[in-house]
C-alpha positions in Angstrom: 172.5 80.7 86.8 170.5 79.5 83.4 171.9 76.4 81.2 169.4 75.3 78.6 170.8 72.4 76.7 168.9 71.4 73.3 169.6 67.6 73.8 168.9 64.3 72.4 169.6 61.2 74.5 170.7 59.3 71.7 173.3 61.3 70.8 176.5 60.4 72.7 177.8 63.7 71.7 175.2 65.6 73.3 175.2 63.0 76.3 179.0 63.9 76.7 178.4 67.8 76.5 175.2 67.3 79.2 177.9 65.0 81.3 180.0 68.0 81.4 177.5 70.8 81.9 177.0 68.7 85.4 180.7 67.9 86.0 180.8 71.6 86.5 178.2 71.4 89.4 175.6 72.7 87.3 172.0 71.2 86.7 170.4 72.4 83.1 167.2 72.7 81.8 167.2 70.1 79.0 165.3 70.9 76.3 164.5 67.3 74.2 164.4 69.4 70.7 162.8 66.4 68.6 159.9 65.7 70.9 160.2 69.8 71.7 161.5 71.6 69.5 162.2 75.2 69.0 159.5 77.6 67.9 161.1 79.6 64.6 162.0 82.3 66.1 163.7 81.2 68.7 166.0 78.5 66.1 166.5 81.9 64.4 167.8 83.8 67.5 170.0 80.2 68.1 171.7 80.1 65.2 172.3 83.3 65.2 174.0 83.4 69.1 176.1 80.7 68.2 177.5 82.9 65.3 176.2 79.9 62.8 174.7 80.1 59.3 171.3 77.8 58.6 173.3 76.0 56.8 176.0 75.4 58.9 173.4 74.7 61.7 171.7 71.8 59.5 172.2 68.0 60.3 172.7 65.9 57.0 173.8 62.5 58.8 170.8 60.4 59.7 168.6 62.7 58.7 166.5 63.3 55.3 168.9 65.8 54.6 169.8 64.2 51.2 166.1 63.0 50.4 164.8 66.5 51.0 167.6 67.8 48.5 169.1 69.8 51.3 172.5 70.3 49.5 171.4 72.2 46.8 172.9 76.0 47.0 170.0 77.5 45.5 167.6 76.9 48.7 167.2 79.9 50.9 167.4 80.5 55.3 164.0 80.4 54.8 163.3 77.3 52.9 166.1 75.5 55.0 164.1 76.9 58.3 160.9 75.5 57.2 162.6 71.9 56.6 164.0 71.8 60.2 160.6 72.6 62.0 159.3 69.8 59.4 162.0 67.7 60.2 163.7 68.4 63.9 165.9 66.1 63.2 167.8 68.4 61.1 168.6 70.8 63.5 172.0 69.8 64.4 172.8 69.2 68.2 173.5 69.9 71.0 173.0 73.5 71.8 173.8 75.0 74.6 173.0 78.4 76.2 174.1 80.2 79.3 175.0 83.5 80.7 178.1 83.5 78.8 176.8 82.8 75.0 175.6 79.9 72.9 177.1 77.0 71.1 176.9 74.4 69.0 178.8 72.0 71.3 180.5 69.9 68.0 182.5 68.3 69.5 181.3 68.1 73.0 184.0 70.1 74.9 182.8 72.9 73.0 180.8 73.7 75.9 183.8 74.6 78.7 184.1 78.0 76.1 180.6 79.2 78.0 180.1 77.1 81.1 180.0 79.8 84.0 181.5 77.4 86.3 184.9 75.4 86.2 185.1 71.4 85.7 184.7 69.6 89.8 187.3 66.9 88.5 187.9 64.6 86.2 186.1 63.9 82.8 186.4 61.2 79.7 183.7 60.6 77.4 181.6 58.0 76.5 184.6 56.6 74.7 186.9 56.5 77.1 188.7 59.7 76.1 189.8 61.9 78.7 189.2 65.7 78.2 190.0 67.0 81.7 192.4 66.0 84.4 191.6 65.3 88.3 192.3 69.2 89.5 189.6 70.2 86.5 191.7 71.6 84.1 191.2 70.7 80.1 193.7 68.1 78.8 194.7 69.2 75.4 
């Protein structure tokens, strides 16, 4: 069983979503996207898994989003595209991808939708916040 995670260690949401990838017993391949990131093609076939637009998969905070001029309606996929493998940092994180689909996992606990395996436990996040219960089940 296959988990690619598109992950940034400074990002405690990504951190939380990797937490739980393992809390279900499973070991990903983690993909650092800013020191590797995604050839074109493959950001393409991402974004288009996750059932995202460009746009919707762009990063604007702390990132040259609003130097770049980002916001304005007129740019095109393609222009966007070319800005995030410019700028990796714009491609917004993390993304997961197993058996069962992909995600943008915004916010973290987006990821139990595709995890092929159930929670082994308990889980809060970074922030103390608790997301599932001791028998593995989701908290609401």
């Amino acid at each position: 069983m296959t988990v690619t995670i598109y992950h940034n260690p400074a990002c405690g949401t990504s951190r939380n979503t990797l937490a739980m990838i393992r809390n279900a017993g499973i070991e990903p391949t983690i993909v650092d996207y800013l020191k590797h990131p995604p050839g074109r093609a493959e950001l393409v076939v991402l974004i288009s898994r996750a059932g995202l637009t460009v746009r919707q998969a762009l990063r604007e905070k702390d990132t040259p989003f609003a130097a770049l001029g980002l916001g304005d309606p007129a740019l095109v996929d393609e222009q966007l595209l070319d800005r995030m493998q410019e700028h990796p940092i714009l491609i917004n994180r993390p993304f997961v991808v197993t058996p069962l689909g992909v995600r943008l996992c915004r916010p973290s606990e987006v990821v139990l939708e595709i995890l092929p395996a159930p929670q082994n436990g308990a889980f809060a996040k970074e922030d103390g916040e608790r997301v599932i219960d001791a028998s593995g089940r989701r908290l609401a």
